[in-house]
N, C-alpha and C positions, 0 to 999 in steps of 0.2 A: 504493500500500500504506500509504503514512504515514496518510493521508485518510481510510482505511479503519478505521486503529488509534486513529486520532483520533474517528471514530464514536461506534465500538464503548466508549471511554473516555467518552463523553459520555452514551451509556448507560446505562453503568455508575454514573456520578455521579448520574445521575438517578431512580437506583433506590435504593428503600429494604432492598434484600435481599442488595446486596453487600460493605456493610461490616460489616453483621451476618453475615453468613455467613462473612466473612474473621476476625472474630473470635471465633466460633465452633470456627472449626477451631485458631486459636492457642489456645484454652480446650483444646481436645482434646490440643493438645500442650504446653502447661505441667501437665494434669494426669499427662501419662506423666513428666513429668521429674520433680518434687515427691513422685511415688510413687517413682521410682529413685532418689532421693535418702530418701526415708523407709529403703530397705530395705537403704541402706548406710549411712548415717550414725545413732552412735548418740544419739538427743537426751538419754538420759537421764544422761551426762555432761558435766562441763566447767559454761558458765558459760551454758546453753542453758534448763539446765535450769528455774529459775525462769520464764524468759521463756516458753518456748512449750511444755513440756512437759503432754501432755493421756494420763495413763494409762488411764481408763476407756472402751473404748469405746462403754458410753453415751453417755457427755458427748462425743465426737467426732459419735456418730450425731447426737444432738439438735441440736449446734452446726449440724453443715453441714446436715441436715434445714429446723432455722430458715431459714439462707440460704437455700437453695435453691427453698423454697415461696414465700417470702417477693419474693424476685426475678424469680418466675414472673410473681404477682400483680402487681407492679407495674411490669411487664413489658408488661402487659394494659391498664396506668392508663395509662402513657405513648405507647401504641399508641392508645388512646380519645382521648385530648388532641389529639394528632397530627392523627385524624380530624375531631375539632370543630374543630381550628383551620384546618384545610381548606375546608372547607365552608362557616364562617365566610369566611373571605377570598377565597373564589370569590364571594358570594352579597355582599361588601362591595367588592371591586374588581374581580371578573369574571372568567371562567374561565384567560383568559388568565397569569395573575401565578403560576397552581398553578406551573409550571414554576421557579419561583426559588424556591419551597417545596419542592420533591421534591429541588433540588439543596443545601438545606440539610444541611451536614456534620454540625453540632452533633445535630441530632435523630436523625440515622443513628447515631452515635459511641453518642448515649445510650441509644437501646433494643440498639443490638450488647454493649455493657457487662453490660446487665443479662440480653440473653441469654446471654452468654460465663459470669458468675460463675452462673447458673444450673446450665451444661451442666457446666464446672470442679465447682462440687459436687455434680453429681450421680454424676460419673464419681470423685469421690475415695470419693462416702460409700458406692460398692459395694463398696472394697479394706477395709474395715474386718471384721476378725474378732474373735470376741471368745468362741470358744467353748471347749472344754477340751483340743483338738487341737491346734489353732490359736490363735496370738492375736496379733494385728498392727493398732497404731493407727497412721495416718499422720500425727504432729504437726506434721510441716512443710506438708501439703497441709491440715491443717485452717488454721494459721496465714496460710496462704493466702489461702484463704477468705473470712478476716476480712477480710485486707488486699481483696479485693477487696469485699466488702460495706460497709465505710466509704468505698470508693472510687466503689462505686455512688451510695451517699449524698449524697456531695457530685456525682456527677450529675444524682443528682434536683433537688434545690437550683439547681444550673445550668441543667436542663430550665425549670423556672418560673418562672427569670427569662429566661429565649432565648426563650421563649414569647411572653409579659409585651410584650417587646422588640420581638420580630420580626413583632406583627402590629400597630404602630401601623404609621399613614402613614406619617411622615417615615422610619420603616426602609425599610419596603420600596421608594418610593422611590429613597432613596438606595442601596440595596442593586441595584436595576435598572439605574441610573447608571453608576456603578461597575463594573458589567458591559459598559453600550455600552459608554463608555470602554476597558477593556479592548478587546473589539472594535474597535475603530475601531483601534486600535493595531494589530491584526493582521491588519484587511482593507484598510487602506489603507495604501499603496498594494498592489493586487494584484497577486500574483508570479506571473505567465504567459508566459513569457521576458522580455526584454528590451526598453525601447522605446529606439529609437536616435534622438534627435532629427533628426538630420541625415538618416537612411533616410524620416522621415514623406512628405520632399516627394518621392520618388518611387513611393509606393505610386499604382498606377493608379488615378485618377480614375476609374474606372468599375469599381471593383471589387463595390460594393454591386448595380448593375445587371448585374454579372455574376454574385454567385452566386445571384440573384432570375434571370436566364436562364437560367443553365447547371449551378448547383450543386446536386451529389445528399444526398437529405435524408438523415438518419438518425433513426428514430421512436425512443422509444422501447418499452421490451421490457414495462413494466409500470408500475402507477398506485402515485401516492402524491407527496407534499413532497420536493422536490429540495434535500436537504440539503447536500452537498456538491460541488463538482468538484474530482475529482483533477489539479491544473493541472499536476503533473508528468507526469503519463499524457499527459494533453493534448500539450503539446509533446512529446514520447517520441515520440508517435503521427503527430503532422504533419512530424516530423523524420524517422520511420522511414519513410513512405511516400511521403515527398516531396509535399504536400501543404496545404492551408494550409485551414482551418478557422474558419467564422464561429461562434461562440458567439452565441446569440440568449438564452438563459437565465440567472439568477442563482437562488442558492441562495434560499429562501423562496416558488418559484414552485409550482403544484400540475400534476402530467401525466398525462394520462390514459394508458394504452395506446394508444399509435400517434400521440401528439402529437410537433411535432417537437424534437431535441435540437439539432441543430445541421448545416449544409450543408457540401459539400468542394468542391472545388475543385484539379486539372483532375478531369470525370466519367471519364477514362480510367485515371484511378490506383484508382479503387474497385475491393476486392473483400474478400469474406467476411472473411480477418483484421482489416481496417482498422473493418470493420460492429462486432467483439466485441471487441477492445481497447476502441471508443469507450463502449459500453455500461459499461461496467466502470468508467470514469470517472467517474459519475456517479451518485450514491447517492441514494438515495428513502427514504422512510421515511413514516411514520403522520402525523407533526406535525411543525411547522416546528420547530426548534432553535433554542436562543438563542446558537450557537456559528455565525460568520462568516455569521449574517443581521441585519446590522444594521439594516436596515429592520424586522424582527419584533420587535425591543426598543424601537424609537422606540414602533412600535405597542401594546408593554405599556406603556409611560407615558402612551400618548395615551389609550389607554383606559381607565387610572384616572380622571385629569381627564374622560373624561366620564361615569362611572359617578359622579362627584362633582358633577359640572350636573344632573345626572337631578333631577326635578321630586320623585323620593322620599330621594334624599337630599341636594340642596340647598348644597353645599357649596363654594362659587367656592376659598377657600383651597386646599385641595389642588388644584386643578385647578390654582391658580399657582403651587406646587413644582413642581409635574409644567413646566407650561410655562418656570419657570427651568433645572431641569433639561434641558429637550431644548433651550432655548439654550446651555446650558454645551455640550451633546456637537456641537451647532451651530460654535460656535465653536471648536472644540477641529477641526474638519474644516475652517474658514476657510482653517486654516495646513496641510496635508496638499497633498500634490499629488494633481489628479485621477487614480487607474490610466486609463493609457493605452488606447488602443480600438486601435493598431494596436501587435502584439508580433512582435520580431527573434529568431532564434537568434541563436548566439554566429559566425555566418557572413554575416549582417544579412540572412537572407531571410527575408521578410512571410511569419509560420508561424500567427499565429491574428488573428482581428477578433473582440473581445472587446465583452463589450456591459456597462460598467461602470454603477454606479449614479451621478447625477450631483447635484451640489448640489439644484438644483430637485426632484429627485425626493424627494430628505430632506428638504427643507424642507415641501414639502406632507406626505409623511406622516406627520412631526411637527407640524403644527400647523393641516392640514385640516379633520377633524373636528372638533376643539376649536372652530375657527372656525364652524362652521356652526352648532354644538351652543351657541354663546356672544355667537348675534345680539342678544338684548336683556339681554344682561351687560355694561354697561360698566368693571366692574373687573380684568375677565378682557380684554376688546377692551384696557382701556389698560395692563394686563401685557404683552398679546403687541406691544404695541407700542413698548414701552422692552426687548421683548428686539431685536424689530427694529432700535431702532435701535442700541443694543450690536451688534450683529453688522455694524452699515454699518458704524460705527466701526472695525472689524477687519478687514475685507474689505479685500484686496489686487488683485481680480479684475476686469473689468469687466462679465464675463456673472456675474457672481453679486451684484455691484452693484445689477445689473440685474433681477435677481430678485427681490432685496430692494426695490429702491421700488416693483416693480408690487406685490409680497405686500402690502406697511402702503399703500397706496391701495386693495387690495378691502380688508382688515382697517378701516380709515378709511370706507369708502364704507357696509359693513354696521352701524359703529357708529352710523352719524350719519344721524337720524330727526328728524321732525318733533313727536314727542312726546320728543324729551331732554330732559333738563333743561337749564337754564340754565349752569347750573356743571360738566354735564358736557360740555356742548357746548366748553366754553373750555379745557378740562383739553384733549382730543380733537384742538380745535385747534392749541393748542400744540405737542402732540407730536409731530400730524404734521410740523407746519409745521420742528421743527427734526429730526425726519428725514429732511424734503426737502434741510434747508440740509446737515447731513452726509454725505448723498447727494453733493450738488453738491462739496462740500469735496473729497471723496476723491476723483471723478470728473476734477475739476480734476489733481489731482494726481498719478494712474495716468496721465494722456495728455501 
């Protein structure tokens, strides 16, 4: 259920219609208080009266009239801007990045504002009477008003500069950054019971060839991006049924109907509850989310950088932000324990086989592409190769050691041509050569 509210909140943030709509409705209920406060309090005594006292209700009409039209229109201007700046940075860093655009708060804040002080005056300037029965101005909801139309103001001001801001490079960016990081904070390690170290050495060696013999699948019910697992359901489920569950999947993967979700184990404990608790687990959706798939955010940086090699726009510089960046969230995972692939209850029985993502696999999809997209760029080949060797330098591991000198030998192999120059060939050489000796340093050292 948590997984589920956690979704649905991700949603929500990435929608441009809920924080305007939430301030909408607050527009609707500050204008019923401002009018019950008009109709009991009297403004036209005490020390009010200079301040905010408005007797004609002309000058109430026109005032909130003004607002109101006025906040409509440019309502429409910052909804247009919105749109170009969209489009703009799908067609400059690629469709991918829209998602850290739609969960910009700023831009939702500013058109909910000027929808709110909209709906506020248009809901005050219907209470206005002014006829020879009747006669009722509401000078606290006009003063209102105001206050919210200077306040709009200085939103607009704010709108173009967050604009201005938000669609260089180095924002975005670092604003993607920022985000794996977050992530990475919260997927690793993955919380799916318990790993007991001391339990690892007796999980059966032939566990793998048994649930590939004897473990019954579960498909799943419907297509779409496996957003989430509810790893609380999960153990709930292997715990209630006595059970134990291999996870073949991570969230970023795509399933059609009828592909599988994950195997049980004994086949004599299955049956229909165990089939729709597990489903349930499991959330799908249209696109992949930039919440707890940290492989989908390496992939928005990676694809800036190559939307910036592209032969039409030409640009090695941002593609070496990008690749210092996915070294920073690199090493920032150096230090992180891998999640464990075998999880204990709180009783140390082997209740899930878990299929975690693992260094090698971040590493390629951080800086795969780039590589292949950057064979005859030598200043991008000798970036990714001082991030290389910054990450042996920090490396604690010996299979991740390991990963790093085979990555800077293919990254070293595709630089180095029979047409380089002179001076870059020595640059190339060097740097492998004292990535090897770091290699060896730390190698030495872990054994």
């Amino acid at each position: 259920m948590k997984n589920r509210l956690a979704a649905i909140r991700d949603q929500l943030r990435s929608s441009y219609w809920f924080i305007p709509t939430v301030l909408a409705v607050l527009a609707v209920l500050l204008s019923i208080l401002t009018i019950q406060l008009d109709e009991t309090i009297d403004t036209r005594q005490g020390w009010v009266v200079g301040l905010i006292y408005v007797e004609s209700p002309e000058g109430a009409r026109a005032v909130l009239s003004t607002v109101s039209s006025s906040m409509i229109t440019v309502a429409g201007v910052v909804f247009s801007l919105t749109m170009v700046v969209l489009s703009l940075s799908s067609q400059q860093y690629g469709p991918l990045v829209l998602g850290q655009f739609m969960r910009d708060r700023g831009s939702q804040f500013v058109l909910g504002i000027f929808t709110a002080t909209f709906i506020y005056c248009l809901l005050s300037l219907r209470t206005i009477r002014g006829n020879e029965d009747s006669r009722f101005v509401p000078t606290i909801s006009v003063l209102v008003g105001l206050g919210l139309a200077i306040t709009s103001l200085a939103m607009l001001i704010y709108f173009i500069h967050h604009v201005s801001e938000s669609i260089q490079s180095t924002s975005i960016i670092a604003r993607i950054s920022d985000h794996l990081l977050d992530n990475i904070d919260t997927v690793f390690p993955e919380e799916i019971g318990e790993e007991r170290e001391i339990m690892v050495n007796i999980v059966p060696p032939d566990i793998e060839e048994q649930f590939n013999r004897e473990g019954v699948e579960i498909t799943a019910g419907k297509s779409g991006y496996l957003q989430r697992i509810d790893d609380e359901t999960i153990l709930r489920v292997a715990q209630e049924y006595d059970v134990i569950l291999q996870l073949t999947l991570r969230p970023g993967q795509f399933l059609s109907n009828g592909d599988l979700l994950l195997r049980t184990l004994p086949p004599e404990r299955i049956h229909n509850g165990l089939y729709n608790e597990v489903q349930k687990a499991f959330i799908l959706g249209k696109s992949r989310t930039q919440t707890r798939d940290v492989e989908f955010l390496f992939m928005q940086l990676s694809a800036i950088a190559l939307r910036a090699l592209s032969p039409a726009i030409n640009d090695p510089y941002t593609a070496m932000m990008c690749i210092d960046r996915l070294g920073q969230a690199l090493r920032v995972l150096l230090n992180r324990e891998t999640p464990a692939r075998y999880r204990f209850d709180e009783e140390n029985r082997l209740r899930v086989v878990a299929s975690p993502l693992t260094f090698a696999e971040l590493l390629g999809a951080a800086f795969d592409e780039i590589r292949r997209s950057a064979q005859n760029d030598i200043a991008v080949n000798l970036c990714l190769l001082h991030v290389l060797e910054g990450l042996a330098r920090h490396t604690k591991r010996p299979d991740q050691l390991h990963t790093l000198e085979n990555y800077a030998r293919v990254v070293y192999e595709q630089s180095y041509s029979e047409s380089t120059a002179g001076y870059d060939v020595d640059q190339l050489v060097q740097i492998y050569t004292r990535i090897q000796q770091v290699i060896h340093n730390r190698r030495e050292r872990l054994t």
